[in-house]
C-alpha positions in Angstrom: -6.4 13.7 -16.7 -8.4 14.8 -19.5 -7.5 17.3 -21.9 -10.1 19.2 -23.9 -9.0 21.2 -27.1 -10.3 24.1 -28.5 -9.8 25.4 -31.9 -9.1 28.8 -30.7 -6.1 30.5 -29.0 -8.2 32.7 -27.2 -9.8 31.1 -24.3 -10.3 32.9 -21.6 -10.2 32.1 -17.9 -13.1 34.1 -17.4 -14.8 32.0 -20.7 -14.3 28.7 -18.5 -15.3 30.1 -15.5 -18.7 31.7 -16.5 -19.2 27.9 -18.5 -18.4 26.4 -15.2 -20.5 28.3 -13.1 -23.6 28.1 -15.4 -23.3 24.4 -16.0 -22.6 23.1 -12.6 -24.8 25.9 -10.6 -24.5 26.9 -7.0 -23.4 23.8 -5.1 -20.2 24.5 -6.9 -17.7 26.6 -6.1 -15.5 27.9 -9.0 -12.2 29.2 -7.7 -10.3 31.3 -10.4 -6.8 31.8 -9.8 -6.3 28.5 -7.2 -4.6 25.9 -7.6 -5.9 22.4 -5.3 -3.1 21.8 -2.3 -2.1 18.8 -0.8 -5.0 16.4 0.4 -7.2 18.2 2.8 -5.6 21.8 2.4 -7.3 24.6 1.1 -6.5 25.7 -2.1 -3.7 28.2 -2.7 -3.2 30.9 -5.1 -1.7 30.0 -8.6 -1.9 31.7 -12.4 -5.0 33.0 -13.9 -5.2 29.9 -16.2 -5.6 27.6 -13.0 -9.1 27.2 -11.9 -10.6 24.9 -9.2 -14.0 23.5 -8.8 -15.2 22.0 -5.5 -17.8 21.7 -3.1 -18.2 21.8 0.6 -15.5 23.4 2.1 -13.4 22.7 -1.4 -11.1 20.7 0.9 -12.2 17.4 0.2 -14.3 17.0 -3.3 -12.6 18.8 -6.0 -11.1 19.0 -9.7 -8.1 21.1 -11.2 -8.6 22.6 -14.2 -6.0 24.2 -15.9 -6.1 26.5 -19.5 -3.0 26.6 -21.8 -3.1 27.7 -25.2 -0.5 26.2 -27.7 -0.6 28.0 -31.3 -4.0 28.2 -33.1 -5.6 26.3 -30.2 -6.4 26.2 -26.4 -6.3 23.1 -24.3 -8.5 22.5 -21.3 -7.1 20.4 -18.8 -9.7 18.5 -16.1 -7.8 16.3 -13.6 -8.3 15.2 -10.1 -6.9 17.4 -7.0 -4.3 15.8 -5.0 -5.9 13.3 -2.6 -6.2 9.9 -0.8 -6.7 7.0 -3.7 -10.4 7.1 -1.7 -11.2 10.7 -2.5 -9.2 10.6 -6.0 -12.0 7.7 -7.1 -14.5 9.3 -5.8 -13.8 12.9 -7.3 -12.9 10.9 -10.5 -16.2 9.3 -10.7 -18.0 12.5 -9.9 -17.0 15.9 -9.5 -13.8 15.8 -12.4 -16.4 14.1 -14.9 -19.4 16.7 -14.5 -16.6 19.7 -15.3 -15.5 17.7 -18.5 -19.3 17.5 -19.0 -20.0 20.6 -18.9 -17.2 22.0 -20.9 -17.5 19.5 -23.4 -21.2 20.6 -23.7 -20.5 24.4 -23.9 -21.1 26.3 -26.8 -19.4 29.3 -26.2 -16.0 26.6 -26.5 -17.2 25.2 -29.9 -15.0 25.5 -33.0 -14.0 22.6 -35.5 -11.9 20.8 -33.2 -14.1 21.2 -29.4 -14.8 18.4 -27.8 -11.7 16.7 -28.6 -10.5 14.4 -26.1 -6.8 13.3 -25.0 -6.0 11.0 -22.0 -9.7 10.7 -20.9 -9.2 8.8 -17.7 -12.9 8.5 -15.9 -15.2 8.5 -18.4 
């Protein structure tokens, strides 16, 4: 898992999802609200900070990412969906690294400490 922090508290879900869908474009689907099931299920309904971002059917190839603000700052958290250790590598080495692009890239989430990094598995 990756944790990105931002030195604000107020981070929206509808800030990450709008940097989401612009950076990645249409072959990604941005799921607000969804949280990623067990292997091979489709996604189920979860908190407004929980966001996932797939493709195809958003069964298979996906990343969880999940907003919680702590004080003066909000932290961003990219990880893999639940899967086989097959699909995990592969989302790893693809899909969960071009969110943390993307949001690492964002301007709308710069401040003095964006971009910070914690637990960076997958780079």
């Amino acid at each position: 898992m990756t944790t990105i922090t931002v030195a604000r508290a107020d981070v929206t879900p509808e800030e990450v999802i709008g940097t989401l869908r612009a950076g990645l474009g249409p072959r990604y689907h941005v799921l607000p609200g969804m949280r990623a099931a067990s292997p091979f299920a489709a996604p189920r309904p979860d908190q407004p900070d929980a966001i996932v971002v797939g493709t195809g059917s958003d069964r298979l190839w996906r990343a969880q990412v999940t907003i919680d603000r702590r004080g003066a700052h909000t932290h961003i958290q990219v990880s893999n969906a639940p899967g086989l250790p097959l699909v995990w590598l592969i989302d790893m080495l693809s899909i969960t690294r071009k969110v943390r692009r993307v949001l690492l890239a964002a301007p709308g989430l710069a401040g003095p400490a964006a971009g910070h990094e914690a637990g960076s598995a997958g780079k």
